[in-house]
C-alpha positions in Angstrom: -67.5 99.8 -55.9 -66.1 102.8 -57.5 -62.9 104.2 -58.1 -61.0 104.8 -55.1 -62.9 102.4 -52.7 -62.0 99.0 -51.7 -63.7 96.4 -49.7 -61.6 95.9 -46.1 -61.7 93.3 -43.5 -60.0 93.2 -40.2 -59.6 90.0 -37.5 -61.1 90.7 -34.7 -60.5 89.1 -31.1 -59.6 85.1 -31.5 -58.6 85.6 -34.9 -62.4 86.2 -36.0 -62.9 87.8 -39.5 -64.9 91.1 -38.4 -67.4 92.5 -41.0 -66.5 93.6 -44.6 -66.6 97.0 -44.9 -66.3 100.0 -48.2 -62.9 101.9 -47.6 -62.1 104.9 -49.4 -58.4 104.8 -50.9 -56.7 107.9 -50.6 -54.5 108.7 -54.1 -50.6 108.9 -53.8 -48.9 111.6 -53.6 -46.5 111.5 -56.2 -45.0 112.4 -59.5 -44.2 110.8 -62.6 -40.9 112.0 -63.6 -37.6 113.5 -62.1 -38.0 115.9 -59.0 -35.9 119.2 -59.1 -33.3 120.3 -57.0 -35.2 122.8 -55.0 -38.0 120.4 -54.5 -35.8 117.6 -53.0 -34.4 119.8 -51.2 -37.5 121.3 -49.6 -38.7 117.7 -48.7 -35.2 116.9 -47.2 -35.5 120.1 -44.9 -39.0 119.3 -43.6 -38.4 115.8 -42.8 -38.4 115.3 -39.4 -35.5 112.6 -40.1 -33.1 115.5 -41.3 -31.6 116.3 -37.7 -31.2 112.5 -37.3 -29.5 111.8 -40.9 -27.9 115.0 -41.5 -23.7 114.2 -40.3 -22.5 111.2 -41.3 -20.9 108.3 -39.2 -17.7 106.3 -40.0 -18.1 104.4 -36.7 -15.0 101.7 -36.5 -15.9 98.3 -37.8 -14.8 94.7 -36.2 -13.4 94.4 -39.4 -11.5 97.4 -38.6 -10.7 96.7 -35.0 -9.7 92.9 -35.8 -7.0 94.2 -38.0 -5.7 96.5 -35.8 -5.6 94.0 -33.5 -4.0 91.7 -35.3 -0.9 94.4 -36.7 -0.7 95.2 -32.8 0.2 91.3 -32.3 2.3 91.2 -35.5 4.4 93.7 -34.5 4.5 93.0 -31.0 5.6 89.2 -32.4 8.6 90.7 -34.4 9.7 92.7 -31.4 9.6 89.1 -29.0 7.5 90.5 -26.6 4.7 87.7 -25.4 1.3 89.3 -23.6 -0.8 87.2 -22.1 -4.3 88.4 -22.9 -5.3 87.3 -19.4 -3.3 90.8 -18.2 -5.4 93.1 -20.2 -8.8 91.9 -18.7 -10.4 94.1 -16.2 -13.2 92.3 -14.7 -12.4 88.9 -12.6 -15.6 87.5 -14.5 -13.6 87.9 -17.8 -10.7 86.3 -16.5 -11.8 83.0 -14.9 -13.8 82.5 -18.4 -11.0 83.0 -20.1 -8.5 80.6 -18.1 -11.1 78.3 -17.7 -11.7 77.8 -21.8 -9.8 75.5 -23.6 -7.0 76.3 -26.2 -4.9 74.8 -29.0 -1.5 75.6 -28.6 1.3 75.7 -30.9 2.0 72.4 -31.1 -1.8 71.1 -32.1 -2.0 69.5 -28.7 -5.4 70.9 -26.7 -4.4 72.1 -23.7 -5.9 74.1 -20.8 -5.0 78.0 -19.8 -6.0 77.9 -16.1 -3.3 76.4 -13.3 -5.5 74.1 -11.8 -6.3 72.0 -15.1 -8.5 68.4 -14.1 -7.5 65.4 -16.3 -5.6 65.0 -19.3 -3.9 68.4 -20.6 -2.9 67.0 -24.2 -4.6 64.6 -26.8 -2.4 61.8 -27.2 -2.7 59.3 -30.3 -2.8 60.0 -34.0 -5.4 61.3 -36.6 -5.7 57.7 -38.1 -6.6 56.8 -34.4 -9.1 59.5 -34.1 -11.2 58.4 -37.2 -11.2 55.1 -36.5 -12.4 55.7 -32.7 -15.0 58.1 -34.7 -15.9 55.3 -37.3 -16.7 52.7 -34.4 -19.1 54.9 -32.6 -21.1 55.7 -35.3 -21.3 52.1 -37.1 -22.2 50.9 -33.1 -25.0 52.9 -33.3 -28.6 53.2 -35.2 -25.9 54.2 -38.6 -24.4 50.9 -38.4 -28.0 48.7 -38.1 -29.2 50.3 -40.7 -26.2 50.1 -43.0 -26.0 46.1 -42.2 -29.6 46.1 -42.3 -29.4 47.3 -45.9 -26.3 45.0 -47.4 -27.5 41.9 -45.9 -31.8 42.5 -46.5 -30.0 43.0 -50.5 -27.7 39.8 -50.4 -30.4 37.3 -48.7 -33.9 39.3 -50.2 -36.3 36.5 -51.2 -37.1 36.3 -55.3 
């Protein structure tokens, strides 16, 4: 091989390696060294990604929008007026999502949105009750055989 050629391969159909075969490289076009203002500017202007690129975009961010938001509700807090934002929604889609999720209200209680709730609209019982509801499931299940498993195969192992 010389300079400038290279030995190619391609896969073929199935995946199957297709013949090796000489490939001439083509140089790079390019420049060692800083590029002068007329010249960047001629390569700028021919680009065919000028038109595209040339004004720039400060489109609103959800950052942006999620702060606004939240002033809006700030403000609308010190004033005392309540919206629900059930009101604001257009599409009847959007509304029966939205009553039918579940919230947390005020009070830490889980309640539901929609008028027509089915079952139990608060959590009753304490955090302490929780975690040790929590700590019985797991140990009843594969967790808790192996845990046993473990302590008593170390108390009674055979020497």
């Amino acid at each position: 091989m010389g300079v400038g050629e290279a030995v190619t391969s391609f896969l073929g159909d199935k995946r199957v390696p297709g013949f090796a075969t000489r490939t001439l490289i083509r140089p790079p076009q390019s420049q060692l060294g800083p590029i002068q203002d007329a010249q960047r500017t001629g390569v700028i202007q021919a680009s065919d990604l000028e038109q595209k690129y040339r004004h720039v975009l400060d489109r609103v961010s959800a950052f942006e929008i999620l702060n606004q938001r939240a002033r809006a509700a700030a403000e609308a807090a010190e004033l005392g007026v309540q919206e629900h934002p059930a009101e604001n929604m257009d599409d009847p889609a959007d509304r029966r999502v939205y009553n039918s999720a579940r919230r947390i209200g005020g009070t830490g209680s889980v309640r539901r949105l929609s008028s027509t709730s089915r079952g139990r609209t608060a959590e009753t019982g304490s955090i302490g009750e929780a975690l040790g509801r929590a700590l019985v499931k797991e140990l009843s299940g594969t967790t808790g055989r192996r845990i046993i498993r473990g302590v008593l195969g170390g108390l009674f192992k055979r020497r």
